[in-house]
N, C-alpha and C positions, 0 to 999 in steps of 0.2 A: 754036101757035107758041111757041117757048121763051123767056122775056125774059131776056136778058142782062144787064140795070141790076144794079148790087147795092140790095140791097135792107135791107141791113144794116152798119152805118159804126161802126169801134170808135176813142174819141178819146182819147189817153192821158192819163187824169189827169181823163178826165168823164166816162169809162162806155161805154154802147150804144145807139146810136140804131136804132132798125126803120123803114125807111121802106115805105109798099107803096102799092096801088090806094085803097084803103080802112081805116081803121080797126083792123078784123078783118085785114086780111093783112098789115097791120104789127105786131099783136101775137102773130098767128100767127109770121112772121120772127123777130121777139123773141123769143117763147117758144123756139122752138128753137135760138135763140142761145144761150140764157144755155143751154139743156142739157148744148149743145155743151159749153161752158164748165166746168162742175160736171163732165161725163164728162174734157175734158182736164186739168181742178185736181186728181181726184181718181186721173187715171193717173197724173199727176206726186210724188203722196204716196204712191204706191209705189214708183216708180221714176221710169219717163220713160215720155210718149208720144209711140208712133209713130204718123203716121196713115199708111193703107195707099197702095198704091199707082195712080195712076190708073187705070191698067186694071182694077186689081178694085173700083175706086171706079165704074167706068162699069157693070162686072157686077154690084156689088150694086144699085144705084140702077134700073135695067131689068130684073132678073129678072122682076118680077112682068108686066110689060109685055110681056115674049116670054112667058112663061106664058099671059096674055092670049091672045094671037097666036096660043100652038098650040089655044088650046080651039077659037077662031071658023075656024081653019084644016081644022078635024079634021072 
C-alpha cells in the first residue's frame, strides 16, 4: 500500500523537517530531501530547473518495477 502522508515539511525561514514511521525513514526522507535540494541549487547556478514531466516522472519511478514484472512473467 502506497502512503500518501508527506513525509517531508519545508518551513520558510526554519529549514526541513522528515517526518516518517521510524527514526530511520525519517532521516532516510531527509536525506533525500536535502539531495533533492543541492541537485535543484545546483541546476539553478547554471541556469534554471526544470523538473520533468508527470508522466515521465510515473516512467522513471516504475521502470524498475515492470522490469521486475517481466522477469517473474517470463
Amino acid at each position: 500500500m502506497i502512503n500518501f502522508r508527506p513525509t517531508r515539511c519545508l518551513v520558510l525561514g526554519r529549514g526541513m523537517f522528515a517526518i516518517g514511521a521510524s527514526a530511520k525513514a525519517a532521516k532516510i526522507g531527509g536525506d533525500l530531501c536535502e539531495q533533492a535540494a543541492r541537485a535543484i541549487n545546483a541546476a539553478e547556478a547554471y541556469g534554471c530547473f526544470t523538473p520533468i514531466s508527470e508522466a515521465d516522472l510515473f516512467d522513471m519511478e516504475y521502470w524498475s518495477l515492470e522490469q521486475a514484472n517481466l522477469k517473474i512473467a517470463v
